[in-house]
KOLFI-210928 format. One record per residue (C-alpha): residue number from 1; chain; z, x, y. Coordinates in Angstrom, 1 decimal, padded with zeros to 4 digits. Each point is the difference from the previous one (the first is absolute). Layout:
site seq->NUM | mol->A | w->Z | u->X | v->Y
...
! end
This chain:
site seq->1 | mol->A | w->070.8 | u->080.8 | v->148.9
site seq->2 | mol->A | w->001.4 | u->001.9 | v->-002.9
site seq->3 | mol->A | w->001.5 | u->003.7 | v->001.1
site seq->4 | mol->A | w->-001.7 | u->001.7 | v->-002.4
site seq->5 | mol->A | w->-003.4 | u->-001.5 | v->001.6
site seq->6 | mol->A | w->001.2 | u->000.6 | v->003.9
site seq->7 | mol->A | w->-000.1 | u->003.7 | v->-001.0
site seq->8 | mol->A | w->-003.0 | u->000.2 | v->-001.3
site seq->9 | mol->A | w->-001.4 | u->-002.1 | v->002.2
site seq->10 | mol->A | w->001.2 | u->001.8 | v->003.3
site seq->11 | mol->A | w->-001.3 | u->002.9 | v->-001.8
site seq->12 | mol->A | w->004.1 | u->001.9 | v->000.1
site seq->13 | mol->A | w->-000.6 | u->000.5 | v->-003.7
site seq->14 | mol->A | w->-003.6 | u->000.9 | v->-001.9
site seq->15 | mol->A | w->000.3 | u->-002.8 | v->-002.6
site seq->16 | mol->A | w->001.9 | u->-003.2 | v->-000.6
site seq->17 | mol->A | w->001.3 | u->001.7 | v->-003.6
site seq->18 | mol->A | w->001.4 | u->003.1 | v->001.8
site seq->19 | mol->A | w->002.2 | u->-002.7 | v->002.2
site seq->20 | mol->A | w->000.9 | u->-001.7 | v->-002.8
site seq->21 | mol->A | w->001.4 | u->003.2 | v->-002.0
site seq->22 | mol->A | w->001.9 | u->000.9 | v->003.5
site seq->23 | mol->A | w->001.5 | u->-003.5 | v->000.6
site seq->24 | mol->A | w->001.0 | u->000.0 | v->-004.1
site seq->25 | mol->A | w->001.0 | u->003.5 | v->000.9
site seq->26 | mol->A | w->002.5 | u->-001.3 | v->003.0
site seq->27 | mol->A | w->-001.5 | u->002.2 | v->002.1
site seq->28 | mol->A | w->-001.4 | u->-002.5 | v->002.7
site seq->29 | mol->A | w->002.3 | u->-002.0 | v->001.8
site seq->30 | mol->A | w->000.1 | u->-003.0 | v->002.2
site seq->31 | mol->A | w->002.3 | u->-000.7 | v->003.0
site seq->32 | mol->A | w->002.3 | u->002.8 | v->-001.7
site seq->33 | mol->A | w->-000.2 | u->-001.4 | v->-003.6
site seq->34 | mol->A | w->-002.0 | u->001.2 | v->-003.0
site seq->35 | mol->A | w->-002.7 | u->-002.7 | v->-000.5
site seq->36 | mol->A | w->-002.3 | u->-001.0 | v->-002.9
site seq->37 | mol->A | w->-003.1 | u->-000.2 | v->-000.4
site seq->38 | mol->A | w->-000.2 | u->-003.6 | v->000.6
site seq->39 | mol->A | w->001.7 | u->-000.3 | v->003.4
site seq->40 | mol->A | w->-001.6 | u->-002.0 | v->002.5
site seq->41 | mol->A | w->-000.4 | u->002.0 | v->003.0
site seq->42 | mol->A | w->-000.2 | u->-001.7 | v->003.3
site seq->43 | mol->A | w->000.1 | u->001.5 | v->003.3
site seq->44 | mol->A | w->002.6 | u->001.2 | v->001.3
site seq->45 | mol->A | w->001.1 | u->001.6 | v->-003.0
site seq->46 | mol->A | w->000.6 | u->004.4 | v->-000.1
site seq->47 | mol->A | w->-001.3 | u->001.7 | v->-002.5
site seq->48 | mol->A | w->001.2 | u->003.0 | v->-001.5
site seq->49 | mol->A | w->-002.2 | u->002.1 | v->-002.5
site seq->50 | mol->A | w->001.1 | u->003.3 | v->-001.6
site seq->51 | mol->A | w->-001.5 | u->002.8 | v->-001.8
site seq->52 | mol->A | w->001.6 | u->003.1 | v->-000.5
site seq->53 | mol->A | w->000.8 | u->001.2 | v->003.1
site seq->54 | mol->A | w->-001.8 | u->-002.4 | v->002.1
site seq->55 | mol->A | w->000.7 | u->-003.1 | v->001.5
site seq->56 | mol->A | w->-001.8 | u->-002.2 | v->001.7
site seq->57 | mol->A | w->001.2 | u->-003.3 | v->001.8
site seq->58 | mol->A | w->-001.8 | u->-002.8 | v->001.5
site seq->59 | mol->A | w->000.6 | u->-003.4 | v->001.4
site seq->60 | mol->A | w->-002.6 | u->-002.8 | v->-001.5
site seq->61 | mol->A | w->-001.9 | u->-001.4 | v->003.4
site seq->62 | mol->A | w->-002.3 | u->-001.9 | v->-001.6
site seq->63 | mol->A | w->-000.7 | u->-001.4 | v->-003.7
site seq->64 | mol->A | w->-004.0 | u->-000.9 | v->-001.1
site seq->65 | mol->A | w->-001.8 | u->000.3 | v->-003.0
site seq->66 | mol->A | w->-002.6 | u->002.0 | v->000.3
site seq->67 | mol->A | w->000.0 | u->002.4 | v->002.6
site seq->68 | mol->A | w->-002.8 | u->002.9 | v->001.2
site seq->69 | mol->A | w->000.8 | u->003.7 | v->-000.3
site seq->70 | mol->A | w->-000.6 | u->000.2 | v->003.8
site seq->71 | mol->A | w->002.5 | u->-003.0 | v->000.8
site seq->72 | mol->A | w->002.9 | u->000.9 | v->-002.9
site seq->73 | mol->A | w->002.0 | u->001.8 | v->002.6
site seq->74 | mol->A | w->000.4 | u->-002.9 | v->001.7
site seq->75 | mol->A | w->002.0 | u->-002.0 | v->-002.8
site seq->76 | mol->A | w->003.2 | u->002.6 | v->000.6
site seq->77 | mol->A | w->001.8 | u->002.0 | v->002.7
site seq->78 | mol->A | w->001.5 | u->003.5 | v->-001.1
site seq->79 | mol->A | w->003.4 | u->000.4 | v->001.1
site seq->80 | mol->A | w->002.0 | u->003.6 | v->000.1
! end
């Protein structure tokens, strides 16, 4: 699944063109590098999202489609 989707979909960002602006931004990075919008994400990988002064970083535990509000936690674990 496309980055820019996973973010969206895992419901870390509001809309799949606001993760698009941050990736083309370089303001999201995978495993340490600045990734585009059209990264396949897999698990495994960590996450790093930053606006302003926050940051938030997660490790992709699971990748699906289409994915309920109640169960999009589920897709990601927050690290510190």
């Amino acid at each position: 699944m496309r980055l820019d989707k996973y973010l969206k979909t895992a419901r870390l960002l509001k809309r799949r063109t606001v993760a698009n602006e941050a990736c083309d931004a370089e303001r999201v990075t995978v495993n340490g590098k600045a990734a585009r919008a059209s990264y396949a994400v897999k698990p495994g990988d960590v996450i790093e999202i930053r606006f302003g002064q926050k940051t938030t970083k997660v490790e992709v535990v699971s990748v699906s489609e289409n994915t309920s509000k109640a169960d999009a936690p589920a897709m990601y674990r927050e690290l510190v």
